[in-house]
C-alpha positions in Angstrom: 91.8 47.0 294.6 93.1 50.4 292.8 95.9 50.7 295.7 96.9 46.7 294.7 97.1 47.3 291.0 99.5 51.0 292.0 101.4 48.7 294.3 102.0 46.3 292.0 103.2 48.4 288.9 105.5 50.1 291.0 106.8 47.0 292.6 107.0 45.6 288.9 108.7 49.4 287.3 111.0 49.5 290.4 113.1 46.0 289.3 112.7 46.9 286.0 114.4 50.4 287.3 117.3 48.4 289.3 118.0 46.5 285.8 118.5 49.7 283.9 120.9 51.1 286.5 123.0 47.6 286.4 123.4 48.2 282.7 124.2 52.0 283.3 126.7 50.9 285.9 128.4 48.0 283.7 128.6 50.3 281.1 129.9 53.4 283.5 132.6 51.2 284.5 133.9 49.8 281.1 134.5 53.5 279.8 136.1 54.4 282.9 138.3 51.1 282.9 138.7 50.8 279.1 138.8 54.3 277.6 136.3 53.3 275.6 133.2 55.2 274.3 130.4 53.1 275.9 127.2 56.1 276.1 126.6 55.2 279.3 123.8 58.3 279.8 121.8 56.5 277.0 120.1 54.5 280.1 119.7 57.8 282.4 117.2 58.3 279.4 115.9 54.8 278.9 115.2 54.9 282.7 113.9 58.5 282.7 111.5 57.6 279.8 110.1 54.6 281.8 109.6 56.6 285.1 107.7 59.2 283.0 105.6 56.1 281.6 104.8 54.7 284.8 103.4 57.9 286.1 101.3 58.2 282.9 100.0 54.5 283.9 100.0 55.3 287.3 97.5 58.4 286.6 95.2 55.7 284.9 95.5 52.5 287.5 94.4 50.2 286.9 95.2 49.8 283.1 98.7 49.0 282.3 97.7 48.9 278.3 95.9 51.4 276.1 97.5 54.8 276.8 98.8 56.1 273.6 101.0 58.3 275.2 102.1 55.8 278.3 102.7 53.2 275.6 104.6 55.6 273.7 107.3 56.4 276.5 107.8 52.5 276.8 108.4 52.2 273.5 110.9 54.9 272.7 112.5 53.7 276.4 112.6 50.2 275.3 113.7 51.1 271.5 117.0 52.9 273.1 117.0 50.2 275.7 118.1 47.3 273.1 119.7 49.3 270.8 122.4 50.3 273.7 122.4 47.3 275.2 123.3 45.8 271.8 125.9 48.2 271.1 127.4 47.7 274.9 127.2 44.2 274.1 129.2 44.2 270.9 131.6 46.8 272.3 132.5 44.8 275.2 133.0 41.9 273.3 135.0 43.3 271.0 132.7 43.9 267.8 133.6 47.4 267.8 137.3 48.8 267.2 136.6 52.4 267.4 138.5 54.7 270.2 
């Protein structure tokens, strides 16, 4: 039962993983196509904050709640997360005139 509850929290962190990098890529390529300032490394750290969390939880499989410090890294991951993704959203939709 412990190695089904690791499998399935990596299986579950590894698409989360692949959705970061599409947002890191989207946003890699508008700065290199626009000129614009997207912060494109923002979600190398969101990702880098929610591989450090998943080996926190992965140290303490079964639980995927509970860990002050585990929940911690998701939380600053998924605080910079929606902030960028907001601000890539509003920049690539033109919200934001700024060179």
């Amino acid at each position: 039962m412990h190695f089904v509850a690791i499998l399935l929290t990596l299986c579950t962190w590894l698409g989360i993983g692949i959705l970061i990098y599409f947002l890191f890529a989207i946003a890699r390529f508008y700065e290199r196509k626009s000129g614009r300032r997207s912060y494109y490394q923002a979600f190398l750290a969101t990702m880098v904050l929610f591989g450090l969390g998943l080996i926190r939880y992965l140290l303490i499989t079964p639980s995927i709640i509970g860990d002050i410090w585990g929940d911690g890294l998701r939380f600053a991951g998924g605080l910079i997360l929606v902030g960028f993704g907001i601000f890539l959203l509003r920049l690539m939709m033109g919200g934001s005139q700024h060179k």
